[in-house]
N, CA, C and O atoms as a Tinker XYZ file with bonds, in Angstrom:
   464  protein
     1  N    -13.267000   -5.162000  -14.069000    73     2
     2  CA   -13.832000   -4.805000  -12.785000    64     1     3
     3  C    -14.472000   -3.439000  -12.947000    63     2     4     5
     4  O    -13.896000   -2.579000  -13.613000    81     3
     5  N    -15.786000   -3.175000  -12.293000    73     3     6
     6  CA   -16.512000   -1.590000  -12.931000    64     5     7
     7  C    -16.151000   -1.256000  -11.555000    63     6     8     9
     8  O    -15.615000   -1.867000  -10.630000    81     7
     9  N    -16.686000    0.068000  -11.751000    73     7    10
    10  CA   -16.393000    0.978000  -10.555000    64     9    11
    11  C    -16.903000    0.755000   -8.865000    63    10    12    13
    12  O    -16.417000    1.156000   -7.808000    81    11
    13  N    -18.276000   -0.195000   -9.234000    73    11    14
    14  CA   -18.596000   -0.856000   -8.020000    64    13    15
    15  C    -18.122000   -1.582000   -7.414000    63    14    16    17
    16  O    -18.574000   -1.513000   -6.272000    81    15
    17  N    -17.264000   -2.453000   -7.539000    73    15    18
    18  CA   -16.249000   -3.590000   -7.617000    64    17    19
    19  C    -15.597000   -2.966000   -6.800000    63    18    20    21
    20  O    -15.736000   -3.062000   -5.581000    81    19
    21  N    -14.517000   -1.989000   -7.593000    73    19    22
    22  CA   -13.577000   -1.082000   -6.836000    64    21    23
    23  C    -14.006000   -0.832000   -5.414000    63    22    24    25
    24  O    -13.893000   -1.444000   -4.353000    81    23
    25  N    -14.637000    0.512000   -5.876000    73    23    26
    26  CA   -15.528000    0.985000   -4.490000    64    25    27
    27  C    -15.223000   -0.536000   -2.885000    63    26    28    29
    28  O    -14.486000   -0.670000   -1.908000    81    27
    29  N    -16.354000   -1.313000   -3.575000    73    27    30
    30  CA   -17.089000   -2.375000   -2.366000    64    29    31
    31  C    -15.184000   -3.048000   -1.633000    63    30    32    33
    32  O    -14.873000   -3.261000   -0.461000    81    31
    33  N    -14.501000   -3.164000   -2.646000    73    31    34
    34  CA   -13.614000   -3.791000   -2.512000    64    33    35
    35  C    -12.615000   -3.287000   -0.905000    63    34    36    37
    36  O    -12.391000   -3.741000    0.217000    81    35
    37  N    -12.103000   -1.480000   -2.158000    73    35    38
    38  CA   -11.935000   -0.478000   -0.842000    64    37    39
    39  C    -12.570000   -0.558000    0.340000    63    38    40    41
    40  O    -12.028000   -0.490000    1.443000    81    39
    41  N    -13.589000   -0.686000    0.143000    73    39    42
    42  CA   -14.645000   -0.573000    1.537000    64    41    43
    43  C    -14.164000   -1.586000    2.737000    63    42    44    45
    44  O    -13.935000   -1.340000    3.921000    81    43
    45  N    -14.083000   -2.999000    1.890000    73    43    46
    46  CA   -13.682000   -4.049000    2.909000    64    45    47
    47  C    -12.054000   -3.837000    3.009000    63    46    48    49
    48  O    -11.547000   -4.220000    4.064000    81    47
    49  N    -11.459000   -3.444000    2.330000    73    47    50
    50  CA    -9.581000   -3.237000    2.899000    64    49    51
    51  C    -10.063000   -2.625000    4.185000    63    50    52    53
    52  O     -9.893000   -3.200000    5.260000    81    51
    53  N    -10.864000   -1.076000    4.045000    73    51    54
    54  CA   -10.430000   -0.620000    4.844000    64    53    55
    55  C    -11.128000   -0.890000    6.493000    63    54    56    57
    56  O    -10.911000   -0.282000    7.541000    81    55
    57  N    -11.931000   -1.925000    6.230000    73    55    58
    58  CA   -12.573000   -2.464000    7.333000    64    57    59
    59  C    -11.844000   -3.494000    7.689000    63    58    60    61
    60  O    -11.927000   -3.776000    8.884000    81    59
    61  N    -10.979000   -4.317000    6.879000    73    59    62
    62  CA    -9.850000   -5.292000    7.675000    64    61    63
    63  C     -8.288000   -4.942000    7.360000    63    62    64    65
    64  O     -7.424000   -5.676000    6.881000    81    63
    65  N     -8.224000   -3.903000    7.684000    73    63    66
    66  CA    -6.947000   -2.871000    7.995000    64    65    67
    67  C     -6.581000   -2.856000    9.345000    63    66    68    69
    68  O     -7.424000   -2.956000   10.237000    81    67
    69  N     -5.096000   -2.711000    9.609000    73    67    70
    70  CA    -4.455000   -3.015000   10.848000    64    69    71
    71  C     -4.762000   -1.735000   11.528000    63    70    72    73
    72  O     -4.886000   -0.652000   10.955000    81    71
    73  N     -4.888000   -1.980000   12.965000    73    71    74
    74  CA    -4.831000   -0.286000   13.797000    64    73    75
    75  C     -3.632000    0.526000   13.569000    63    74    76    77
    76  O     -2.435000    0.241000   13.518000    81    75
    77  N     -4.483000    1.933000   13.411000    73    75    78
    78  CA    -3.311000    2.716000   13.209000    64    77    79
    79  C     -2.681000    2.935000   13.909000    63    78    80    81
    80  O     -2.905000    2.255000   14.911000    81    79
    81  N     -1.489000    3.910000   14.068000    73    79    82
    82  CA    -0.818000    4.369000   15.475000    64    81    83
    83  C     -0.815000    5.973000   15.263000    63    82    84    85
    84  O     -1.445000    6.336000   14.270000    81    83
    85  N     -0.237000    6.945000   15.997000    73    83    86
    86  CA    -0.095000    7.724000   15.298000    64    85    87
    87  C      1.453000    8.265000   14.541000    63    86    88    89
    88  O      2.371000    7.453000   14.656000    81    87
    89  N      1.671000    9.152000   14.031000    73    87    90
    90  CA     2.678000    9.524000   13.518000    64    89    91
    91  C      3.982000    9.483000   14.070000    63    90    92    93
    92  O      4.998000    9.229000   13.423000    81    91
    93  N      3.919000    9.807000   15.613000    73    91    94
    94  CA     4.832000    9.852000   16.199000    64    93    95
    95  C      5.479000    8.716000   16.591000    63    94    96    97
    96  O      6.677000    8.664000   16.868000    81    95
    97  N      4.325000    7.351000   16.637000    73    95    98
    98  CA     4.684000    6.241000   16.807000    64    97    99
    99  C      5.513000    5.392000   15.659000    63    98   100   101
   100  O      5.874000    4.230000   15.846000    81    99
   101  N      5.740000    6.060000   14.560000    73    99   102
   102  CA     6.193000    5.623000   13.585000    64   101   103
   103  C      7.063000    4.951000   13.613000    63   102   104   105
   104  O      7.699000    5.043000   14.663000    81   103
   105  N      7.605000    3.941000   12.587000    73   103   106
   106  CA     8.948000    3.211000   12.872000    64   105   107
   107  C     10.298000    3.985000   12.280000    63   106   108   109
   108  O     10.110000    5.157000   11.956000    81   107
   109  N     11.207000    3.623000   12.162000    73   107   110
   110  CA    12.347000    4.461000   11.856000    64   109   111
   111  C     12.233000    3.889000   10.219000    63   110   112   113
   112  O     11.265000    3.407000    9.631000    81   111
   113  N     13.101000    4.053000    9.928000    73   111   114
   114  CA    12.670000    4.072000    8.114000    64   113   115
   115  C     13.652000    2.661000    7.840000    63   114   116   117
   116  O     14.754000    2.434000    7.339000    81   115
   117  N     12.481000    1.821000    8.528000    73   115   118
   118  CA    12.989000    0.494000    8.045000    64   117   119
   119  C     11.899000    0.163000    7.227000    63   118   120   121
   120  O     10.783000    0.530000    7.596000    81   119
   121  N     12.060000   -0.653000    5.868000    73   119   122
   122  CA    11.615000   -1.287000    4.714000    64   121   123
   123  C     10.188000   -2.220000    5.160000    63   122   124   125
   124  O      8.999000   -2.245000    4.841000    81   123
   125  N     11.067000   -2.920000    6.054000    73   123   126
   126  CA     9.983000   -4.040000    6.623000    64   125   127
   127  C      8.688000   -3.549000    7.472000    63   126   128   129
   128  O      7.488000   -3.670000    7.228000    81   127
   129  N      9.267000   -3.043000    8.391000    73   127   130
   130  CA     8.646000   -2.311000    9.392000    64   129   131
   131  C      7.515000   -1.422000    9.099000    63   130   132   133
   132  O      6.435000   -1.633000    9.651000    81   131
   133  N      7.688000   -0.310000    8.166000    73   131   134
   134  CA     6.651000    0.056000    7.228000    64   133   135
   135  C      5.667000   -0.323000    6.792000    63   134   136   137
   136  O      4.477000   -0.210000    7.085000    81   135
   137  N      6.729000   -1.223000    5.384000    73   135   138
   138  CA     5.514000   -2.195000    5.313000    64   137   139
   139  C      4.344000   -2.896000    5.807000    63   138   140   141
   140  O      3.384000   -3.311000    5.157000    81   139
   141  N      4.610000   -2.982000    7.301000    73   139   142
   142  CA     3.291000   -3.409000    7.932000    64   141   143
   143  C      2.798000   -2.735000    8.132000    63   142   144   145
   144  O      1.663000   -2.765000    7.658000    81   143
   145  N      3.309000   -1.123000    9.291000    73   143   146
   146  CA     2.994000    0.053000    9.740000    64   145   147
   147  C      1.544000   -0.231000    8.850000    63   146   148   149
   148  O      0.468000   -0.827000    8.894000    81   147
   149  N      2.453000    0.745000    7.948000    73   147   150
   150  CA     1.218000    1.227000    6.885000    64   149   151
   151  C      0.077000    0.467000    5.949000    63   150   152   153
   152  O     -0.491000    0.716000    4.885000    81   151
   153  N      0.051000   -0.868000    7.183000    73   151   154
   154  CA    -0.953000   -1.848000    6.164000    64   153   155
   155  C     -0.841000   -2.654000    4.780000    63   154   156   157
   156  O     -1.642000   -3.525000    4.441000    81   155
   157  N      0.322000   -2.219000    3.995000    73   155   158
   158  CA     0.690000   -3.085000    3.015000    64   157   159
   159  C      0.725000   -4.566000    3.119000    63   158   160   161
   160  O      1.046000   -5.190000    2.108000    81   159
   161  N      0.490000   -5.091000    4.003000    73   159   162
   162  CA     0.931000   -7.079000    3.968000    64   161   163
   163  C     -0.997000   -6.978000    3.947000    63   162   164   165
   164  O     -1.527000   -7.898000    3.324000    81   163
   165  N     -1.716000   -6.191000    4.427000    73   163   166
   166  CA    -3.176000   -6.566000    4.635000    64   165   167
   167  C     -3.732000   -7.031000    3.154000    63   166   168   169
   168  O     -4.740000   -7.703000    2.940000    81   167
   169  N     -3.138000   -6.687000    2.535000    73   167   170
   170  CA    -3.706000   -6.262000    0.453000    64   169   171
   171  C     -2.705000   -7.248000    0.104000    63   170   172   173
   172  O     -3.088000   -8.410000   -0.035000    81   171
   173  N     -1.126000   -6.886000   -0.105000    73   171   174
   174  CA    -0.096000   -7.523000   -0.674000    64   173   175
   175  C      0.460000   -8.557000   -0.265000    63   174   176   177
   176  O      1.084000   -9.156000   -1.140000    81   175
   177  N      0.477000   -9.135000    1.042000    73   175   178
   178  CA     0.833000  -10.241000    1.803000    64   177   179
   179  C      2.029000  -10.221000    2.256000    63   178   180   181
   180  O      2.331000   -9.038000    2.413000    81   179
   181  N      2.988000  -10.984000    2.590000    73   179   182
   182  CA     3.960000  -11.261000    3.631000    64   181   183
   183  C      4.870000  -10.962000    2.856000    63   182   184   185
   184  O      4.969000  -11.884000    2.046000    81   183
   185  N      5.848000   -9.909000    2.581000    73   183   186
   186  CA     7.042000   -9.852000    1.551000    64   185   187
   187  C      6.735000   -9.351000    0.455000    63   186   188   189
   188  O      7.616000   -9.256000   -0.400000    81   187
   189  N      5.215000   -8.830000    0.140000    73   187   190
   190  CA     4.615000   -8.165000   -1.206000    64   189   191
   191  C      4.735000   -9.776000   -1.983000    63   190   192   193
   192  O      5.047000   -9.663000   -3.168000    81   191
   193  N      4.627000  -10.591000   -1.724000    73   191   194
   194  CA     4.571000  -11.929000   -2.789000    64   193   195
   195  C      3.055000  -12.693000   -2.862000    63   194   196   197
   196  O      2.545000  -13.304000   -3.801000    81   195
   197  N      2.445000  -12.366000   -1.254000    73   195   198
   198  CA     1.196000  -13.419000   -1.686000    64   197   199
   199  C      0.084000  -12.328000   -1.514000    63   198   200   201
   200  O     -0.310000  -12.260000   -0.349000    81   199
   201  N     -0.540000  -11.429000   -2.412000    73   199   202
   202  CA    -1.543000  -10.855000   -2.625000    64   201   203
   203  C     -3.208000  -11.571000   -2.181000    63   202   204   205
   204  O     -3.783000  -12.628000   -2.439000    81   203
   205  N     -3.439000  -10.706000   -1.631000    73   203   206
   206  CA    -4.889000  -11.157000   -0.969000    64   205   207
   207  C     -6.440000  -11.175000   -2.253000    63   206   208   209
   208  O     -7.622000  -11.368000   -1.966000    81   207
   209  N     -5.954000  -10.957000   -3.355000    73   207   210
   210  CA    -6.557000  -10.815000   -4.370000    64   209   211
   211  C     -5.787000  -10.454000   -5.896000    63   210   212   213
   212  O     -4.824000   -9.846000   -6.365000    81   211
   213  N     -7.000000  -11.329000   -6.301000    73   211   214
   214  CA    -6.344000  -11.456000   -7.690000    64   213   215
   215  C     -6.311000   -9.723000   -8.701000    63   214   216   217
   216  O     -5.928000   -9.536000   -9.856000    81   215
   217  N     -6.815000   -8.817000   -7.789000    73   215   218
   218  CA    -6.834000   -7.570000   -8.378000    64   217   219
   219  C     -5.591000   -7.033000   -7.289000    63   218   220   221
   220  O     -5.263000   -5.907000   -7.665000    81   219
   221  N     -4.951000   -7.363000   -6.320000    73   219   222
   222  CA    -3.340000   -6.847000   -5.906000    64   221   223
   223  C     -2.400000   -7.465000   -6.497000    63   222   224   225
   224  O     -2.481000   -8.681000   -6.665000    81   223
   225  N     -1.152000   -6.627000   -6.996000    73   223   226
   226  CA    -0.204000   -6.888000   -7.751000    64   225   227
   227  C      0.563000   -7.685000   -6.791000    63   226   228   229
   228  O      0.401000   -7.380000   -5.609000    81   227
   229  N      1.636000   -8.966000   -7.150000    73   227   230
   230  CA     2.786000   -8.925000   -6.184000    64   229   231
   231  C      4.077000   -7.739000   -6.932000    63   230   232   233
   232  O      4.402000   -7.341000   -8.051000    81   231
   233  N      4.495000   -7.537000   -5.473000    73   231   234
   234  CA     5.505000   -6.301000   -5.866000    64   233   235
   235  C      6.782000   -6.945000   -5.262000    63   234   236   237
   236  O      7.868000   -6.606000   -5.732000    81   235
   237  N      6.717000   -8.015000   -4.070000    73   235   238
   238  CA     8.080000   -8.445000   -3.834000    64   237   239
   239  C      9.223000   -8.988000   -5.077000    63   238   240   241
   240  O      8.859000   -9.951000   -5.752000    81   239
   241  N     10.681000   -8.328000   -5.388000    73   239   242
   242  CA    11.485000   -8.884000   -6.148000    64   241   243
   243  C     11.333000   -7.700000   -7.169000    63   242   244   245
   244  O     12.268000   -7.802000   -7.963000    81   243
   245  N     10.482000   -6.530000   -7.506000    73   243   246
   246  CA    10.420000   -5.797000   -8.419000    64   245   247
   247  C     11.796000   -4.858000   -8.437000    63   246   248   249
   248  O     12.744000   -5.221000   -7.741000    81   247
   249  N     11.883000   -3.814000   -9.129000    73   247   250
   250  CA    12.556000   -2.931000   -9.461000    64   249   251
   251  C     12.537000   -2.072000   -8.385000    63   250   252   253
   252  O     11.407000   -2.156000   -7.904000    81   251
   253  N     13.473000   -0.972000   -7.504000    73   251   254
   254  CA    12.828000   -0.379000   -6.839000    64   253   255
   255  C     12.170000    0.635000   -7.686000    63   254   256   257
   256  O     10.947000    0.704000   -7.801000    81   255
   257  N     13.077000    1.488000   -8.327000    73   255   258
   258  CA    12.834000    2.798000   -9.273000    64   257   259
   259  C     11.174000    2.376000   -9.484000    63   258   260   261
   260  O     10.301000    3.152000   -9.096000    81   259
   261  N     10.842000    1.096000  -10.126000    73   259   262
   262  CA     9.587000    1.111000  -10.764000    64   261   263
   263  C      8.344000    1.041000   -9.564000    63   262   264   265
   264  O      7.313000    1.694000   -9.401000    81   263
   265  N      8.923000    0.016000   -8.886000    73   263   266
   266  CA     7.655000    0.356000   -7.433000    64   265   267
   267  C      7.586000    1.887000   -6.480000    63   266   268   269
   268  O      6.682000    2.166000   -5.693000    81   267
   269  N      8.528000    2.564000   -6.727000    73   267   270
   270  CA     8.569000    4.060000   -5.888000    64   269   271
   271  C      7.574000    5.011000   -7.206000    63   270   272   273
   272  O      6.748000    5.846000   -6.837000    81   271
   273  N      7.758000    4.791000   -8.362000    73   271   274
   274  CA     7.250000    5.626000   -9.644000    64   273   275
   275  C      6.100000    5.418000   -9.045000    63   274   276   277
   276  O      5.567000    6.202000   -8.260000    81   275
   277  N      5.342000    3.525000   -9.663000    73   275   278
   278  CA     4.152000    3.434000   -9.556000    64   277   279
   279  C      3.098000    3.908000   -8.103000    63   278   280   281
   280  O      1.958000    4.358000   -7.987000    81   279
   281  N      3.930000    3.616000   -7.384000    73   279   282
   282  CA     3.525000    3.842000   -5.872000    64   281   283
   283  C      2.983000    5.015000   -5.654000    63   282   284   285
   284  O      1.797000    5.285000   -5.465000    81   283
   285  N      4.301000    6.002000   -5.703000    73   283   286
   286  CA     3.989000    8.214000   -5.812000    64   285   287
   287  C      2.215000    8.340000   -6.868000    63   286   288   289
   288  O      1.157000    8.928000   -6.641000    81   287
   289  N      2.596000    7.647000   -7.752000    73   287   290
   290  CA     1.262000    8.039000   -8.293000    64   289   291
   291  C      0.081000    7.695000   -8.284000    63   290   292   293
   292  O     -0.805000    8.337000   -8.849000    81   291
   293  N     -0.114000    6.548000   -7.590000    73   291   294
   294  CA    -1.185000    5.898000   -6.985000    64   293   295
   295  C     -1.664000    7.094000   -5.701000    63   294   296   297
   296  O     -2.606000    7.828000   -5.401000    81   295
   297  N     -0.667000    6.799000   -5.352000    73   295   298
   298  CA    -0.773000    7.839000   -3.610000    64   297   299
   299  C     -1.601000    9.320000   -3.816000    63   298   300   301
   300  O     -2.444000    9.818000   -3.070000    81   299
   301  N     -0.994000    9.890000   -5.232000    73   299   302
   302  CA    -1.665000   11.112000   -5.263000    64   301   303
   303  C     -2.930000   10.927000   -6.246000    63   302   304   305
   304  O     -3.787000   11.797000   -6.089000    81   303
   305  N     -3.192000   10.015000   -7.173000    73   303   306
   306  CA    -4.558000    9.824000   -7.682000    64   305   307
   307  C     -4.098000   10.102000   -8.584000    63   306   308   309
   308  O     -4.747000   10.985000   -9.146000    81   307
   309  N     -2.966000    9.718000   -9.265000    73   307   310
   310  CA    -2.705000   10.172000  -11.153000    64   309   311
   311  C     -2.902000    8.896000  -11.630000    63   310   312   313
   312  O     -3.141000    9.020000  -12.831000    81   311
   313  N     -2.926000    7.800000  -11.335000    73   311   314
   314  CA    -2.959000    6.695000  -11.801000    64   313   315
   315  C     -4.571000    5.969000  -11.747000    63   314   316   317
   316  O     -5.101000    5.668000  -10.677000    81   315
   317  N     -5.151000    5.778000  -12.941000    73   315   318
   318  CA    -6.903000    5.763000  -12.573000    64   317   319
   319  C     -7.049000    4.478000  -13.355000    63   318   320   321
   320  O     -7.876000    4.399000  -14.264000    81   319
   321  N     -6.380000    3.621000  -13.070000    73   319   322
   322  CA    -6.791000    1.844000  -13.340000    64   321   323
   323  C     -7.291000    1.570000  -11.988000    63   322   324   325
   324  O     -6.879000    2.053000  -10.934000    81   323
   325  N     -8.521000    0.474000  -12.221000    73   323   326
   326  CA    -9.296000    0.109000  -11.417000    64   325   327
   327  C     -8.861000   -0.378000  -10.128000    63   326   328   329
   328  O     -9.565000   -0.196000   -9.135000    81   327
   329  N     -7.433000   -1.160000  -10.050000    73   327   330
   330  CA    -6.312000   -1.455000   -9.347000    64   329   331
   331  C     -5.869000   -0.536000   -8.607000    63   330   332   333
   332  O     -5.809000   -0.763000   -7.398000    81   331
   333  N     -5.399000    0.862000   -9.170000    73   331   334
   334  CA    -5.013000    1.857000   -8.780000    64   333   335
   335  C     -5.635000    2.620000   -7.507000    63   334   336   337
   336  O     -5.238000    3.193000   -6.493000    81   335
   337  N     -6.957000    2.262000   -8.211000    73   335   338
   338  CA    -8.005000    3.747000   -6.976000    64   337   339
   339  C     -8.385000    2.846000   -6.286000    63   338   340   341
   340  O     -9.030000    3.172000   -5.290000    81   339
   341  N     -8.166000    1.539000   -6.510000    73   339   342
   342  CA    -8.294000    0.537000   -5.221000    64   341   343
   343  C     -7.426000    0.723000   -4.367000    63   342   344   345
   344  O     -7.891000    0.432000   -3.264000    81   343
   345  N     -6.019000    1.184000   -4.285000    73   343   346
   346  CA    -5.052000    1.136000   -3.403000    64   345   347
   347  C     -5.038000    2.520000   -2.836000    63   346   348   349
   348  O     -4.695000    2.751000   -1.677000    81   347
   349  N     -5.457000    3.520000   -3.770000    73   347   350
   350  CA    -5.835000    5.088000   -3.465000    64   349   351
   351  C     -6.594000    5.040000   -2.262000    63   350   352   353
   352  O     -6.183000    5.520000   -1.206000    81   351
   353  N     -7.886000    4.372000   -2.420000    73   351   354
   354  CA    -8.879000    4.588000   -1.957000    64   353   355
   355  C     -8.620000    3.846000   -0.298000    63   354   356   357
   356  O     -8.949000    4.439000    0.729000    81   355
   357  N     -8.138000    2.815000   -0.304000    73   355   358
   358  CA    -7.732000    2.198000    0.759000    64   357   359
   359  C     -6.509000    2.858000    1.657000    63   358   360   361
   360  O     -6.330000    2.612000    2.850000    81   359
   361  N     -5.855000    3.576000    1.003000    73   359   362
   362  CA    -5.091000    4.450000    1.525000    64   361   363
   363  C     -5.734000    5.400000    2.006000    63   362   364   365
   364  O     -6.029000    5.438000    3.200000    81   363
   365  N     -6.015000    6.211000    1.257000    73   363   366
   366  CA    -6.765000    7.985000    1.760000    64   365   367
   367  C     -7.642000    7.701000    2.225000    63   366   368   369
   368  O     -8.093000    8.686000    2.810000    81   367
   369  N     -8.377000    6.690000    2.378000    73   367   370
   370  CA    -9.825000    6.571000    3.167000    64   369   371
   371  C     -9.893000    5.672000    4.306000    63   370   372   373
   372  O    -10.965000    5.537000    4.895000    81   371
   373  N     -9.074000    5.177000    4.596000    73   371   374
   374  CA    -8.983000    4.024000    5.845000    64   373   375
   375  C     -8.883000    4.726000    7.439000    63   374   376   377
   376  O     -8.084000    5.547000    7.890000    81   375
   377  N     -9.831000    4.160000    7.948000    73   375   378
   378  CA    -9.456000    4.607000    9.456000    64   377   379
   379  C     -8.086000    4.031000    9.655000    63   378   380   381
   380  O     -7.104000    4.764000    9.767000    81   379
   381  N     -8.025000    2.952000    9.691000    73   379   382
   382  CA    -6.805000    2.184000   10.071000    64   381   383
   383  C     -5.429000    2.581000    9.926000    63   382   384   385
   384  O     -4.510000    2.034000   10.536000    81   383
   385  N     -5.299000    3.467000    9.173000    73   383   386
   386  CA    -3.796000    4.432000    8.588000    64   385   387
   387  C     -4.184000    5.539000    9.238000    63   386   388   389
   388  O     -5.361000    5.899000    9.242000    81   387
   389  N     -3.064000    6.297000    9.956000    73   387   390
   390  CA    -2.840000    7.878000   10.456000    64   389   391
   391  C     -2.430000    8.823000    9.618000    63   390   392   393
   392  O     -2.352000   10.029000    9.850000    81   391
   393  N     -1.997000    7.877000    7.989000    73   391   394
   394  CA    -1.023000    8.410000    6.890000    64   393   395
   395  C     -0.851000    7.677000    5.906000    63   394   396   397
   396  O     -0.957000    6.456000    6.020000    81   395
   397  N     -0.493000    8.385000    4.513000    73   395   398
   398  CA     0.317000    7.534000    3.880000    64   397   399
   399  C      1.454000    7.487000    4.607000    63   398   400   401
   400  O      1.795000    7.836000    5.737000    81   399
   401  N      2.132000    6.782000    3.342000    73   399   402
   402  CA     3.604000    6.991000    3.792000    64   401   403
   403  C      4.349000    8.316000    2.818000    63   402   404   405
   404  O      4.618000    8.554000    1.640000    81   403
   405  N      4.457000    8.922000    4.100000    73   403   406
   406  CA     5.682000   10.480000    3.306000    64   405   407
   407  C      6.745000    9.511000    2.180000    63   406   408   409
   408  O      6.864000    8.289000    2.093000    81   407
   409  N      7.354000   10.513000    1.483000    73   407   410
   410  CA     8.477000   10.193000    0.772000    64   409   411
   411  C      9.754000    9.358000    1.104000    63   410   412   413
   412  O     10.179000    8.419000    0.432000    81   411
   413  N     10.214000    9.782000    2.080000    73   411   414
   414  CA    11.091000    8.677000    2.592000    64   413   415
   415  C     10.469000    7.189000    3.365000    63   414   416   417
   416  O     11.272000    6.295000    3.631000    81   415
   417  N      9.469000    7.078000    3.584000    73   415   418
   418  CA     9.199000    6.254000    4.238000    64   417   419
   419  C      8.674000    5.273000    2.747000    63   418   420   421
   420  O      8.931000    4.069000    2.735000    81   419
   421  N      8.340000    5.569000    2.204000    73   419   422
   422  CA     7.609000    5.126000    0.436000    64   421   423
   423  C      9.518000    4.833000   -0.117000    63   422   424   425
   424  O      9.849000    3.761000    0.389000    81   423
   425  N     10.139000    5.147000   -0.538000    73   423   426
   426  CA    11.478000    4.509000   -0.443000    64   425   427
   427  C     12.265000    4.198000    0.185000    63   426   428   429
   428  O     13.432000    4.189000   -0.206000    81   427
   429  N     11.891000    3.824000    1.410000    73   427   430
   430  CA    12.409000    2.727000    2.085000    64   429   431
   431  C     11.487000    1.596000    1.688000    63   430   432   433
   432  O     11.968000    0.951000    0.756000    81   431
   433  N     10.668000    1.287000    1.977000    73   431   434
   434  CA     9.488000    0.429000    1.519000    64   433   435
   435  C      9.911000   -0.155000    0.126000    63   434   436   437
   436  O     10.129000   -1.366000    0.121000    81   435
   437  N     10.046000    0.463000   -0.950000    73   435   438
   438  CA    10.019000   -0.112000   -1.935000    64   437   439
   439  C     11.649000   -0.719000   -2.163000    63   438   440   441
   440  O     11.882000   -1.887000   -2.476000    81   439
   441  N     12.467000    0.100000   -1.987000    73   439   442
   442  CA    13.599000   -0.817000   -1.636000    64   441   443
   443  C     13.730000   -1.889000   -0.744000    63   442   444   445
   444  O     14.737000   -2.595000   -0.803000    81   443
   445  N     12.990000   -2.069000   -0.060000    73   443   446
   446  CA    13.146000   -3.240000    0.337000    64   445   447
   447  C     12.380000   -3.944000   -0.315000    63   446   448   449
   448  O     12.853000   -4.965000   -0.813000    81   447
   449  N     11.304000   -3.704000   -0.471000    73   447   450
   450  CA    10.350000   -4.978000   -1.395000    64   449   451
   451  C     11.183000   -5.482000   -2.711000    63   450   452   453
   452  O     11.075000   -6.664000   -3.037000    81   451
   453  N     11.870000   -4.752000   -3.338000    73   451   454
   454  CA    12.618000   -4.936000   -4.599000    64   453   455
   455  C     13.865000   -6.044000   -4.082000    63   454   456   457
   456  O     14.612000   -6.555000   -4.916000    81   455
   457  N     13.965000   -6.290000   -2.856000    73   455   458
   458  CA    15.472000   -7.085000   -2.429000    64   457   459
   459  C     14.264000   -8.573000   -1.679000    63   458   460   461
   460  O     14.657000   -9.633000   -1.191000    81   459
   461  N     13.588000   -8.354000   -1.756000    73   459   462
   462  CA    12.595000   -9.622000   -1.645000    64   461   463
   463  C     12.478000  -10.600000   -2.194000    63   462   464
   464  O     11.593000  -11.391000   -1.865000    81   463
């Protein structure tokens, strides 16, 4: 996939991305709950199992340790596979999100996806 790919791809997440809310509306640091919050089922699907593309990983059933690693570094842009700055980019650039997800809210999330 070249960099245009990426790009166009981001572009459409973040045009069929869920409304945001704002911060305050947040959910309590439930796994599931998040998970939608923050748009993850839009890309990854229902439980992180049915990916909306063959360039999203499924993450339901993983490790947590390994989905919180990969996750943190996506979020901040250390991770530069084409995959990666796809999820970057859909993150940091989406109207539809008020946020990532802070630290605790990113492990809750992945612990639960790992019990999926």
């Amino acid at each position: 996939m070249n960099r245009n790919s990426v790009l166009a791809i981001a572009a459409a997440v973040t045009l069929l991305g869920s409304a945001g809310s704002s911060a305050a509306e947040r959910p309590p640091l439930d796994g599931a709950k998040l998970f939608t919050h923050h748009g993850c089922e839009n890309c990854h699907g229902a439980q992180g199992k049915n990916p909306k593309s063959k360039y999203v990983p499924k993450l339901g059933g993983k490790p947590a340790d390994k989905l919180l690693d990969t996750a943190t570094k996506i979020l901040a842009g250390e991770d530069l596979t084409d995959e990666s700055m796809l999820m970057h980019s859909a993150i940091a650039y989406s109207q539809s999100c008020d946020s990532p997800p802070n630290d605790d809210e990113l492990r809750a999330i992945t612990t639960w996806l790992s019990a999926q």
